[in-house]
PQR file of N, CA, C, O and H, with PARSE charges and radii, in Angstrom:
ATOM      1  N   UNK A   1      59.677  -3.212 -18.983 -0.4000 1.5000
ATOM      2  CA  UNK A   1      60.109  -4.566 -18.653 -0.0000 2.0000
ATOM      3  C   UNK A   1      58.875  -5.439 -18.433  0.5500 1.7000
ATOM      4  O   UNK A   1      57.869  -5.050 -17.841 -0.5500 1.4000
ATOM      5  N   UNK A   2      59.022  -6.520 -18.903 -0.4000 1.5000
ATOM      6  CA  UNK A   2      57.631  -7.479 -18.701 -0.0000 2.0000
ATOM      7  C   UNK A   2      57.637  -7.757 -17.309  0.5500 1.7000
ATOM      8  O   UNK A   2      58.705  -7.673 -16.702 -0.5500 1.4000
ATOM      9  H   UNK A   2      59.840  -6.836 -19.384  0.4000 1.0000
ATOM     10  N   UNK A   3      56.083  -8.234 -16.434 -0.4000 1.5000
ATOM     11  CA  UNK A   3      56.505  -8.599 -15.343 -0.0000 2.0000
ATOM     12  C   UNK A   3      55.868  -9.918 -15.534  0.5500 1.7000
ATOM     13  O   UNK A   3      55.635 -10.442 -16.624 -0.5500 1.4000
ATOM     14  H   UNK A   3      55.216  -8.302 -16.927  0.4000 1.0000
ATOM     15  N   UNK A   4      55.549 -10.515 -14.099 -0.4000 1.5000
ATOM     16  CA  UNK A   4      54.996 -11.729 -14.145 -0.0000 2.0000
ATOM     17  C   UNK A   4      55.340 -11.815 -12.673  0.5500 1.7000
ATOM     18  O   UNK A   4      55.880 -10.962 -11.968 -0.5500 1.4000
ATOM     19  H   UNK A   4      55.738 -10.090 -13.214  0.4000 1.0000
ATOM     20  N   UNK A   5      54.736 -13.527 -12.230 -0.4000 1.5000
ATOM     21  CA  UNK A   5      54.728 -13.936 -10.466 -0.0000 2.0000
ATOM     22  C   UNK A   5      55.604 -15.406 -10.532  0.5500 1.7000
ATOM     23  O   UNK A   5      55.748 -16.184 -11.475 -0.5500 1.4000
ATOM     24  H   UNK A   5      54.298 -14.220 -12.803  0.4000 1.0000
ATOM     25  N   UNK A   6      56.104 -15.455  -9.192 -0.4000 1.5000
ATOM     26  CA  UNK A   6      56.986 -16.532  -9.747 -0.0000 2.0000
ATOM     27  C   UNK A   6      56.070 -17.954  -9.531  0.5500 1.7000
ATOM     28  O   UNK A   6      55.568 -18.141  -8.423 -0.5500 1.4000
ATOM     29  H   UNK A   6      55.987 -14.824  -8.426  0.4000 1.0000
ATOM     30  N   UNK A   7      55.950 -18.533 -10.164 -0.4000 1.5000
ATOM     31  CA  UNK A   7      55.230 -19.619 -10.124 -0.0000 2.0000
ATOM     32  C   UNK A   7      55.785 -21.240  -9.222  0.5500 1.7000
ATOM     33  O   UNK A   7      55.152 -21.862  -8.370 -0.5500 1.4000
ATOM     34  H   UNK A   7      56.357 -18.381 -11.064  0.4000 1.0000
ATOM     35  N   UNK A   8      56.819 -21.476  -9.661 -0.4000 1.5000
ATOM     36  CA  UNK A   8      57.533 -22.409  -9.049 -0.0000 2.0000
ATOM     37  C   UNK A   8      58.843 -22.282  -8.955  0.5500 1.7000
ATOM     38  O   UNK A   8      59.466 -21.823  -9.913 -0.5500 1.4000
ATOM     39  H   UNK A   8      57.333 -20.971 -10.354  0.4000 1.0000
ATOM     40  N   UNK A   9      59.643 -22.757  -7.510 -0.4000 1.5000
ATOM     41  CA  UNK A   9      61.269 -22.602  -7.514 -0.0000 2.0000
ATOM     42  C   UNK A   9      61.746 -24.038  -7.271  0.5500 1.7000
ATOM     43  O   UNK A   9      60.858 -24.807  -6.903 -0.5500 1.4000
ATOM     44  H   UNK A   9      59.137 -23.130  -6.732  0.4000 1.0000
ATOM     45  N   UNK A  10      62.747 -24.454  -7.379 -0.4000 1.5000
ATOM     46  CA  UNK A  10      63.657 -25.468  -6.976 -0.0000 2.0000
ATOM     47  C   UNK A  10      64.506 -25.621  -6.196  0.5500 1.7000
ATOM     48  O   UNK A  10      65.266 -24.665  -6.045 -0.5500 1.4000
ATOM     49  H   UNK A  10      63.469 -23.829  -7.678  0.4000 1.0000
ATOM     50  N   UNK A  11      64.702 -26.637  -5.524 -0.4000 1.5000
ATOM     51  CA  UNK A  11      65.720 -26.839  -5.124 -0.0000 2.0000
ATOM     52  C   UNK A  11      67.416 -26.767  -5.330  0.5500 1.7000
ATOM     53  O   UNK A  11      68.334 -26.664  -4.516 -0.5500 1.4000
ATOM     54  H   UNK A  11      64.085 -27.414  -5.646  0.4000 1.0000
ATOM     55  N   UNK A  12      67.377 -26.871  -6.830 -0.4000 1.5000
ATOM     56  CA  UNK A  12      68.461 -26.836  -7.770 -0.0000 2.0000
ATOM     57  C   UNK A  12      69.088 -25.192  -8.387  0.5500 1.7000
ATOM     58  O   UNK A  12      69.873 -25.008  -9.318 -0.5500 1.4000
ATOM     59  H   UNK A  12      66.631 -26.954  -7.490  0.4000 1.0000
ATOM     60  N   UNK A  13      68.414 -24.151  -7.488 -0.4000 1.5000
ATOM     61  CA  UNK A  13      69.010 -23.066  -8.299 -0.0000 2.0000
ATOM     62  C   UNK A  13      67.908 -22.412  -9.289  0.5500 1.7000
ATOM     63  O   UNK A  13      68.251 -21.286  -9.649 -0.5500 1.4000
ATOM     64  H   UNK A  13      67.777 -24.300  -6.732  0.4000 1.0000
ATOM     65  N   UNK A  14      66.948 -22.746  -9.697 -0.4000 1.5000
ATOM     66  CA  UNK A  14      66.023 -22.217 -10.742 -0.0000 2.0000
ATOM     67  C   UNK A  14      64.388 -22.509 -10.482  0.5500 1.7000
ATOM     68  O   UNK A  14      63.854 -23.257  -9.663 -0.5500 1.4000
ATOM     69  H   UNK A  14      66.669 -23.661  -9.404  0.4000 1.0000
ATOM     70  N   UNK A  15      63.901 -21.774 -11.330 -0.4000 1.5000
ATOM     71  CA  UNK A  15      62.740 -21.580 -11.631 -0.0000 2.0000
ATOM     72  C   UNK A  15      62.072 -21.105 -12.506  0.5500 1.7000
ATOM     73  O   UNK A  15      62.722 -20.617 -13.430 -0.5500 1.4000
ATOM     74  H   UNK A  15      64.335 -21.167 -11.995  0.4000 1.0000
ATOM     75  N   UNK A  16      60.411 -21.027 -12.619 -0.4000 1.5000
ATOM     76  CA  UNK A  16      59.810 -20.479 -13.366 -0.0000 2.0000
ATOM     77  C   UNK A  16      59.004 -19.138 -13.048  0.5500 1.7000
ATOM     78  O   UNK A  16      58.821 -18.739 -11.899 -0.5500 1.4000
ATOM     79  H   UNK A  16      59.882 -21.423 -11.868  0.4000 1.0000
ATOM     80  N   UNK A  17      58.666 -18.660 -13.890 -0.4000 1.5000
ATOM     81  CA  UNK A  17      57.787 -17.133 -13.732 -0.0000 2.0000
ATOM     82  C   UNK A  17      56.672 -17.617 -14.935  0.5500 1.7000
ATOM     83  O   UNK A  17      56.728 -18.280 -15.971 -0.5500 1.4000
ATOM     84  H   UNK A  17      58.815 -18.985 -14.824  0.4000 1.0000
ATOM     85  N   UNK A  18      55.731 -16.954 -14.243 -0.4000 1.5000
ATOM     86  CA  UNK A  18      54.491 -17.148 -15.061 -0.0000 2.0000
ATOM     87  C   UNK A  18      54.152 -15.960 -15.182  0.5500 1.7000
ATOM     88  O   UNK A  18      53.840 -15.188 -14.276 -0.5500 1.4000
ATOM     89  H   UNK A  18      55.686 -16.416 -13.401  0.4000 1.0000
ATOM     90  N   UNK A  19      54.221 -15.658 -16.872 -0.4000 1.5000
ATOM     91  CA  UNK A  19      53.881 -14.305 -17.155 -0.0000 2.0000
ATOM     92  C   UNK A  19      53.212 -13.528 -17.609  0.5500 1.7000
ATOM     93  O   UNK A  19      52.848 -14.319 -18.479 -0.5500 1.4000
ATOM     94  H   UNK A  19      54.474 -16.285 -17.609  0.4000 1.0000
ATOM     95  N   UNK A  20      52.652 -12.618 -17.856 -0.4000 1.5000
ATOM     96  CA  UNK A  20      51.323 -11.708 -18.186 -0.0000 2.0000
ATOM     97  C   UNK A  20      50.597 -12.918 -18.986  0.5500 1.7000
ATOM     98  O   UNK A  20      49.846 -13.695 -18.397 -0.5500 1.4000
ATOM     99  H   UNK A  20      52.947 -11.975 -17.150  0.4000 1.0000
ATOM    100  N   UNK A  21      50.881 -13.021 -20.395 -0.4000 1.5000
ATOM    101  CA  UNK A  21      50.332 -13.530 -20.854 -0.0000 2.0000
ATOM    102  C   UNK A  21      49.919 -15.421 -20.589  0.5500 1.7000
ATOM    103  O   UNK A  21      49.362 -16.156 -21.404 -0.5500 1.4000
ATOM    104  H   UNK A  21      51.491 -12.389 -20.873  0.4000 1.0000
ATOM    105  N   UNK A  22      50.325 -15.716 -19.460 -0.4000 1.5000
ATOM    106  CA  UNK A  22      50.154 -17.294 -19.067 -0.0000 2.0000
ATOM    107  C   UNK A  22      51.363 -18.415 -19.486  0.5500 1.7000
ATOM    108  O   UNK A  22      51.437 -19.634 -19.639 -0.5500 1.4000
ATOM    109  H   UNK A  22      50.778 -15.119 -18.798  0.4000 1.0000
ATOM    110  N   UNK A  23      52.251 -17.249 -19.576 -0.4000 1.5000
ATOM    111  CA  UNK A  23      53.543 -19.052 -20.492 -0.0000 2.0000
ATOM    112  C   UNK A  23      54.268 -18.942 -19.136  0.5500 1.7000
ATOM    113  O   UNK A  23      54.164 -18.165 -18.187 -0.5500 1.4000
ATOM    114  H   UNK A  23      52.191 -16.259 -19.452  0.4000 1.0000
ATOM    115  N   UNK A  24      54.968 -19.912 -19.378 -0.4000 1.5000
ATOM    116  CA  UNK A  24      56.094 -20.093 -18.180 -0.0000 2.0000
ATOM    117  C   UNK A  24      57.602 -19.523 -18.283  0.5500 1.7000
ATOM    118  O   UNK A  24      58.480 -20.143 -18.883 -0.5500 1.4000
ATOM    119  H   UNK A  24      55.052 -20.543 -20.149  0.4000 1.0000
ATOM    120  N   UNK A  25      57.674 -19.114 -18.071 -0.4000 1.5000
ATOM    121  CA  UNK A  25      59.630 -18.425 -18.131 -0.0000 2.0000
ATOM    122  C   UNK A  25      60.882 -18.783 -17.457  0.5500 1.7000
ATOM    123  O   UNK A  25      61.346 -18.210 -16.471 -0.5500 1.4000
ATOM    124  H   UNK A  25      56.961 -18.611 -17.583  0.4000 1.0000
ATOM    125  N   UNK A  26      61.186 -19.384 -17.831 -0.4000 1.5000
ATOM    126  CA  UNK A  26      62.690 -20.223 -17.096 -0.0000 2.0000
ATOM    127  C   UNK A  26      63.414 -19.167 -16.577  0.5500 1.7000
ATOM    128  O   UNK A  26      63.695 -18.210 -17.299 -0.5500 1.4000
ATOM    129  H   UNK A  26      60.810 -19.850 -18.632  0.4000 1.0000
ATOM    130  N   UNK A  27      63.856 -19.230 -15.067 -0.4000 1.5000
ATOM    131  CA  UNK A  27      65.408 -18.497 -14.756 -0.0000 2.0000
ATOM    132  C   UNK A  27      65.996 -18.885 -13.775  0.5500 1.7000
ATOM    133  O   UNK A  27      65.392 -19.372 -12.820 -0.5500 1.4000
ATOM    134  H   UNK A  27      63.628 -20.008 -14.481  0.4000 1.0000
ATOM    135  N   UNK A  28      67.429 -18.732 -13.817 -0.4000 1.5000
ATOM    136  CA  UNK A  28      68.346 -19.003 -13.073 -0.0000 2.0000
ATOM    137  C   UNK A  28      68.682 -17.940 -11.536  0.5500 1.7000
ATOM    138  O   UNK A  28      68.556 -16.718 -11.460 -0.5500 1.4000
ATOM    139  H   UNK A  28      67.920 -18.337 -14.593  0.4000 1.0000
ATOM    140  N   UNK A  29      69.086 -18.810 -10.550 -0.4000 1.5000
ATOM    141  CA  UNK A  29      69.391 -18.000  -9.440 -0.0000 2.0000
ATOM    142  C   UNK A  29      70.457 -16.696 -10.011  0.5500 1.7000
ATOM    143  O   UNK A  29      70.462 -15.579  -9.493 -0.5500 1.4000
ATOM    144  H   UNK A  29      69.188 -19.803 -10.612  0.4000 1.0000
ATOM    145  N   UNK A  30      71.128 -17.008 -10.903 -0.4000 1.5000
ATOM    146  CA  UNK A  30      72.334 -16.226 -11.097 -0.0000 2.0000
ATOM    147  C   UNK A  30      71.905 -14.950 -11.778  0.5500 1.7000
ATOM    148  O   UNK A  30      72.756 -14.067 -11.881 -0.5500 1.4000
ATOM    149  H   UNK A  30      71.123 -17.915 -11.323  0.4000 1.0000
ATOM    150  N   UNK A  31      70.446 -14.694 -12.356 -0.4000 1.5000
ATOM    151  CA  UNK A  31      69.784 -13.425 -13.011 -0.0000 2.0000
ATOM    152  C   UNK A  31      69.439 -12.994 -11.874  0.5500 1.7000
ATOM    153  O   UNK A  31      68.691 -12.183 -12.420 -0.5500 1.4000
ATOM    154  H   UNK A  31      69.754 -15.411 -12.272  0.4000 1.0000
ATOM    155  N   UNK A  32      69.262 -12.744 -10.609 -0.4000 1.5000
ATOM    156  CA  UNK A  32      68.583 -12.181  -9.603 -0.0000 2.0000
ATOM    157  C   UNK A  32      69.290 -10.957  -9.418  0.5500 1.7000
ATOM    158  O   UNK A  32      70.520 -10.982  -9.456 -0.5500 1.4000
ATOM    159  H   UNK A  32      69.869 -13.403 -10.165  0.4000 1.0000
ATOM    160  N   UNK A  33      68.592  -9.741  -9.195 -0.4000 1.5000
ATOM    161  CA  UNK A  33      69.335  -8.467  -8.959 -0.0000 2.0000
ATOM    162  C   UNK A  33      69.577  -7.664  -7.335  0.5500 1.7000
ATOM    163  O   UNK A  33      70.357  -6.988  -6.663 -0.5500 1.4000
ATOM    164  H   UNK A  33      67.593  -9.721  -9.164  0.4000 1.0000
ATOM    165  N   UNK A  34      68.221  -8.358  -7.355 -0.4000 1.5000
ATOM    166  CA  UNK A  34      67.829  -7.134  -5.614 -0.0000 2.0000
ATOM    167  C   UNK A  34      67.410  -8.138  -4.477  0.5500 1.7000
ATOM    168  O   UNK A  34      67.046  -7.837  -3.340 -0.5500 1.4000
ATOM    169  H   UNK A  34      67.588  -8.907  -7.901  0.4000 1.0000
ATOM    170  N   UNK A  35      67.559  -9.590  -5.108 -0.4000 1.5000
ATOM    171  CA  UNK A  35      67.005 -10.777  -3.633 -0.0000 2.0000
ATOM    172  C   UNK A  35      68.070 -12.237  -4.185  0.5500 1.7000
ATOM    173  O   UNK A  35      68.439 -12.651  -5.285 -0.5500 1.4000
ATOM    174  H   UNK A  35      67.854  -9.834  -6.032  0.4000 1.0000
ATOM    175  N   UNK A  36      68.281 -12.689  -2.708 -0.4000 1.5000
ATOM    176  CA  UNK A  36      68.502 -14.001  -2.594 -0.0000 2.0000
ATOM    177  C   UNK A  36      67.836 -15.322  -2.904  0.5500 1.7000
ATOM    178  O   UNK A  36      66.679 -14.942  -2.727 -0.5500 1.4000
ATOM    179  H   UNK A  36      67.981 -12.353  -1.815  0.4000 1.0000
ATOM    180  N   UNK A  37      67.760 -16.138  -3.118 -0.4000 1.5000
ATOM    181  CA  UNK A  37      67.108 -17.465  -3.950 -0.0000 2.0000
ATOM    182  C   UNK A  37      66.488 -17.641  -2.371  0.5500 1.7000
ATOM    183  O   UNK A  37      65.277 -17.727  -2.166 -0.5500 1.4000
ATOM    184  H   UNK A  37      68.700 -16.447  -3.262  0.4000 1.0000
ATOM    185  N   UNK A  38      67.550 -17.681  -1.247 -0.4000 1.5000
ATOM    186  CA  UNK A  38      66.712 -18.428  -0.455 -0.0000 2.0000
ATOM    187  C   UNK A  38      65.684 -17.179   0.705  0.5500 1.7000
ATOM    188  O   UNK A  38      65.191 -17.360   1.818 -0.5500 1.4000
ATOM    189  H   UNK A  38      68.534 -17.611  -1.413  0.4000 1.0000
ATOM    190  N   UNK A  39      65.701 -16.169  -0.050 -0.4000 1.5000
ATOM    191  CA  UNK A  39      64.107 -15.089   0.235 -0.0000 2.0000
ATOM    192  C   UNK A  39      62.871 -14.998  -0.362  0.5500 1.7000
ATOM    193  O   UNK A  39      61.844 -14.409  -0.024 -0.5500 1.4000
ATOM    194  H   UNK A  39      66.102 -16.023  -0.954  0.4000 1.0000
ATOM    195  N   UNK A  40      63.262 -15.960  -1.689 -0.4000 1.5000
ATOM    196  CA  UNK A  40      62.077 -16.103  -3.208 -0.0000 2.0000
ATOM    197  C   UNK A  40      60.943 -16.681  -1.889  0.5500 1.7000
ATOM    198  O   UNK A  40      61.057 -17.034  -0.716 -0.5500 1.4000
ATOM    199  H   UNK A  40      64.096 -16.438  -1.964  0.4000 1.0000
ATOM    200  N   UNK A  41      59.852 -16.525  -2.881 -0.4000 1.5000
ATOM    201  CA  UNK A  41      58.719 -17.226  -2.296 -0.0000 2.0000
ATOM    202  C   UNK A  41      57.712 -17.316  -3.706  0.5500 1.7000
ATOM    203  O   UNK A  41      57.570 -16.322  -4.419 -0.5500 1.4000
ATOM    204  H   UNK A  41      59.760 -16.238  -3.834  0.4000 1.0000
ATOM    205  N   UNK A  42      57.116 -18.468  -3.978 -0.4000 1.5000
ATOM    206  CA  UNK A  42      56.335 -18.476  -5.114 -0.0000 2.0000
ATOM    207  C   UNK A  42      55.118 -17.585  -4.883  0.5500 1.7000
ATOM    208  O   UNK A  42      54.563 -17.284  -3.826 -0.5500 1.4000
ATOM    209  H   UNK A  42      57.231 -19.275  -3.399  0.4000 1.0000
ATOM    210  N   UNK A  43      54.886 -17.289  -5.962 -0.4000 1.5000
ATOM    211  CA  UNK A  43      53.814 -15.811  -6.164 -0.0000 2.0000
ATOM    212  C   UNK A  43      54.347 -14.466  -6.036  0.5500 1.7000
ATOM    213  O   UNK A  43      53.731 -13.466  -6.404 -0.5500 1.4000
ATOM    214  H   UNK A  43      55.337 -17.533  -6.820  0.4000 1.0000
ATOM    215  N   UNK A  44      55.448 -14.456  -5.534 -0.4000 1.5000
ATOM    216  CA  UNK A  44      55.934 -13.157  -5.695 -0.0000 2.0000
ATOM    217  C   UNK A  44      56.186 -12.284  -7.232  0.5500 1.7000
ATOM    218  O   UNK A  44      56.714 -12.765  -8.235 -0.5500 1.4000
ATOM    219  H   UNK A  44      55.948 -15.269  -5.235  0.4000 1.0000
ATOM    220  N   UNK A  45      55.702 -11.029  -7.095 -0.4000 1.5000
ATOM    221  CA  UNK A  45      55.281 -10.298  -8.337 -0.0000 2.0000
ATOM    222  C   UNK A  45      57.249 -10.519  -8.684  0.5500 1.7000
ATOM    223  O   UNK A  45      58.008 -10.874  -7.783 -0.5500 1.4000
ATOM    224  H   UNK A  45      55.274 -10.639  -6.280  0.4000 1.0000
ATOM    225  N   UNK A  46      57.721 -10.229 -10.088 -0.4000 1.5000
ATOM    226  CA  UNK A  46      58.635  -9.741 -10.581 -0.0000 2.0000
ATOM    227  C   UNK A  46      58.767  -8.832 -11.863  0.5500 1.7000
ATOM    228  O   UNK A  46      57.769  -8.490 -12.498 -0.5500 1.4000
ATOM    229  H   UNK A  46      57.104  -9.940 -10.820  0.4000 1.0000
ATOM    230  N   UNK A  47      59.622  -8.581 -12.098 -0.4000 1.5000
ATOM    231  CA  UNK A  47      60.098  -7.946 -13.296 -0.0000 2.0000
ATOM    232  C   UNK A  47      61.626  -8.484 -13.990  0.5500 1.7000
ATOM    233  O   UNK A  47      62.672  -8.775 -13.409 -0.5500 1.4000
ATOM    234  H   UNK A  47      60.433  -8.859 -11.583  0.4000 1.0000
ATOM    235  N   UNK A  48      61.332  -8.484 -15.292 -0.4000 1.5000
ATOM    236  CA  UNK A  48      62.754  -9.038 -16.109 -0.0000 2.0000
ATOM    237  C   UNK A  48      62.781  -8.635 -17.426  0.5500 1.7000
ATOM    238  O   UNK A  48      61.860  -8.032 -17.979 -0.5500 1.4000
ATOM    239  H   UNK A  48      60.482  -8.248 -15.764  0.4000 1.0000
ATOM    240  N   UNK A  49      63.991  -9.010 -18.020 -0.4000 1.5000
ATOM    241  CA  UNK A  49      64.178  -9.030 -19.298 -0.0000 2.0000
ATOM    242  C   UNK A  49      64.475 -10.297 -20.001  0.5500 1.7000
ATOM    243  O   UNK A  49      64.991 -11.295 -19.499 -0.5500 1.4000
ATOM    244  H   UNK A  49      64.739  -9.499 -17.572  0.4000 1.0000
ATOM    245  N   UNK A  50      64.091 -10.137 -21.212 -0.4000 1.5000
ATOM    246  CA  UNK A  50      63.768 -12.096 -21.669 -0.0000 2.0000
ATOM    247  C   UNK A  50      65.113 -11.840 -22.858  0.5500 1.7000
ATOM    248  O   UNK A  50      65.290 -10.999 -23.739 -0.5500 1.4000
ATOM    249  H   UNK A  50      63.671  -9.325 -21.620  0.4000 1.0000
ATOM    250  N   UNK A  51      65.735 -12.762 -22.473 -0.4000 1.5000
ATOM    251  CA  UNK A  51      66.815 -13.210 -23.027 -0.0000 2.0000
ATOM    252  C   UNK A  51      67.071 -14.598 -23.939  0.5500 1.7000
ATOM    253  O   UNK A  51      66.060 -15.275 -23.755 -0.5500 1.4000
ATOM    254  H   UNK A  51      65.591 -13.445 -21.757  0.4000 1.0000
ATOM    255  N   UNK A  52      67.942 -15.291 -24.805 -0.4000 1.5000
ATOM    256  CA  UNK A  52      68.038 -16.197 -24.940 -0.0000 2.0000
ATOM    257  C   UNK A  52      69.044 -17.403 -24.145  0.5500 1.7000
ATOM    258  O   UNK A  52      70.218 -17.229 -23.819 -0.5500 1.4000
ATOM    259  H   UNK A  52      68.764 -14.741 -24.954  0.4000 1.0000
ATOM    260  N   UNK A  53      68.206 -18.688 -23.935 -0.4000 1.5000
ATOM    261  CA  UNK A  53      69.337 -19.428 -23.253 -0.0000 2.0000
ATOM    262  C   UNK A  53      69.240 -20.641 -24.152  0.5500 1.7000
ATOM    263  O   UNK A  53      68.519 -20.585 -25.149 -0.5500 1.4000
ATOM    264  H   UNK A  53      67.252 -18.828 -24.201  0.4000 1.0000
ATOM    265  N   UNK A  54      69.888 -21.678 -23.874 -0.4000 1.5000
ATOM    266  CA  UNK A  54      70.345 -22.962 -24.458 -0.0000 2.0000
ATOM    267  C   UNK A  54      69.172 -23.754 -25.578  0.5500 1.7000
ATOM    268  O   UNK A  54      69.198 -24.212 -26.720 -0.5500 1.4000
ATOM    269  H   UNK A  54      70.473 -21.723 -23.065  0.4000 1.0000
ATOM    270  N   UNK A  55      67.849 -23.533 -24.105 -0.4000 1.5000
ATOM    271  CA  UNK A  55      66.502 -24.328 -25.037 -0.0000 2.0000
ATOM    272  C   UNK A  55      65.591 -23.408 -25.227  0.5500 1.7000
ATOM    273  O   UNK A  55      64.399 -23.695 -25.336 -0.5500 1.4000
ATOM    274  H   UNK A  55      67.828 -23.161 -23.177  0.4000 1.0000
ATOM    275  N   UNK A  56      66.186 -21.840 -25.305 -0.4000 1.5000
ATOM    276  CA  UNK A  56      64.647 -21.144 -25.652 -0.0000 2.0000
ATOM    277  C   UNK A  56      65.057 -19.909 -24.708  0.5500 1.7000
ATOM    278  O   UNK A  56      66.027 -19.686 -23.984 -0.5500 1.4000
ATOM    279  H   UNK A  56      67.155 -21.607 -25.217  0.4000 1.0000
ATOM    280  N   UNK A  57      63.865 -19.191 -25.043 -0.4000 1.5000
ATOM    281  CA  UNK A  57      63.500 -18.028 -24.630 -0.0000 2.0000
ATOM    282  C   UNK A  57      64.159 -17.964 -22.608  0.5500 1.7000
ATOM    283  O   UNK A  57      64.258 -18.985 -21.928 -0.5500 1.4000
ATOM    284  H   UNK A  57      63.077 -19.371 -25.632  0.4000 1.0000
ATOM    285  N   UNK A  58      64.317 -17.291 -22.363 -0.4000 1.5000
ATOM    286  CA  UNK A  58      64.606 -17.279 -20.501 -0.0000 2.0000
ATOM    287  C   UNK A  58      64.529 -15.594 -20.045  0.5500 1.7000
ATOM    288  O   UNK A  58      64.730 -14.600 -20.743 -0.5500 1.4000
ATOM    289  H   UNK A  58      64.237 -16.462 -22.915  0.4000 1.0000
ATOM    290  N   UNK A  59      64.151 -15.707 -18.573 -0.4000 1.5000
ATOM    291  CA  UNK A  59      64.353 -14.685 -18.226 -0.0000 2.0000
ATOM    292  C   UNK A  59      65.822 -14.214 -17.719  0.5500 1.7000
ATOM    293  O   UNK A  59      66.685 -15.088 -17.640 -0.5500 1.4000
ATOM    294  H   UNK A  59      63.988 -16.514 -18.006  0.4000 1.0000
ATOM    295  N   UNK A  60      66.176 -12.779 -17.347 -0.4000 1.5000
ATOM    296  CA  UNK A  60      67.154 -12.540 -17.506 -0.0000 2.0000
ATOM    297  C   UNK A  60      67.205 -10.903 -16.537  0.5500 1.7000
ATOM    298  O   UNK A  60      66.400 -10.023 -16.845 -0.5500 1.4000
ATOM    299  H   UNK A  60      65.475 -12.069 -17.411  0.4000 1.0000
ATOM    300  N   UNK A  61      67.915 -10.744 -15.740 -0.4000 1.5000
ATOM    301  CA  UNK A  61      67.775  -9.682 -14.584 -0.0000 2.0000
ATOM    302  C   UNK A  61      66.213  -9.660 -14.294  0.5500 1.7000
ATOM    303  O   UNK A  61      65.300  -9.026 -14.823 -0.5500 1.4000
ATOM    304  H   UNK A  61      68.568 -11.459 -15.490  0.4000 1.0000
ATOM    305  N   UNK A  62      66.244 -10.628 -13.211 -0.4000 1.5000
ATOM    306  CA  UNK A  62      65.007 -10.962 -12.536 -0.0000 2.0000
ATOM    307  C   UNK A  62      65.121  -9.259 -11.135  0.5500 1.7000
ATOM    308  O   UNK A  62      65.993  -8.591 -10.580 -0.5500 1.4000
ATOM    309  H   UNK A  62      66.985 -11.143 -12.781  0.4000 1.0000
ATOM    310  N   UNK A  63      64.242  -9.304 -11.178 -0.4000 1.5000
ATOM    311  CA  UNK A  63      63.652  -8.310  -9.778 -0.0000 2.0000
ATOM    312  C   UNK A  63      62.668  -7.989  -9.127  0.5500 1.7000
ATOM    313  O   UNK A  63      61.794  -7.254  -9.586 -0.5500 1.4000
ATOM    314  H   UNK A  63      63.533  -9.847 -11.628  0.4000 1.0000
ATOM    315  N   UNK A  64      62.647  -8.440  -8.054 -0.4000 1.5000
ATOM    316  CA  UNK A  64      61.674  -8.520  -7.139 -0.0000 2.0000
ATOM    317  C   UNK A  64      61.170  -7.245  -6.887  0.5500 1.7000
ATOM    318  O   UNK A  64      61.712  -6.254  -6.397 -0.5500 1.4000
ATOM    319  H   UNK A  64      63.358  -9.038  -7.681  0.4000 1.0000
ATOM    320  N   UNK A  65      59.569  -7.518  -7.480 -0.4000 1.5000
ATOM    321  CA  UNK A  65      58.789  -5.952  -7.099 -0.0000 2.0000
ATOM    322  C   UNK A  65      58.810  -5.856  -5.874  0.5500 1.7000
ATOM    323  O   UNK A  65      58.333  -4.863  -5.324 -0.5500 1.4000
ATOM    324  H   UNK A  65      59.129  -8.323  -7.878  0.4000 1.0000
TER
END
């Protein structure tokens, strides 16, 4: 599974992951497996699977290392 750190969250339910290689990765509160949105903290390591969503690439069963 690729990992990456979460880079920025929102207020709105989502965020980004910034990943091995430096891109940004869109995901939704609703991919989360093992944590709550409101336990996230930016920089936290993760792991996921990259899926497709509406405008592109997204992550997809997010999990908090």
């Amino acid at each position: 599974m690729p990992q990456g750190k979460i880079k920025r969250l929102t207020d709105r339910g989502f965020g980004f992951i910034e990943t091995a290689d430096k891109n940004d990765m869109f995901f939704h509160m609703s991919t989360l497996l093992n944590a709550q949105w409101d336990d996230l903290q930016e920089g936290q390591s993760v792991e996921f699977e990259i899926g497709e969503g509406p405008k592109g690439p997204r992550a997809e069963q997010v999990k908090v290392l």
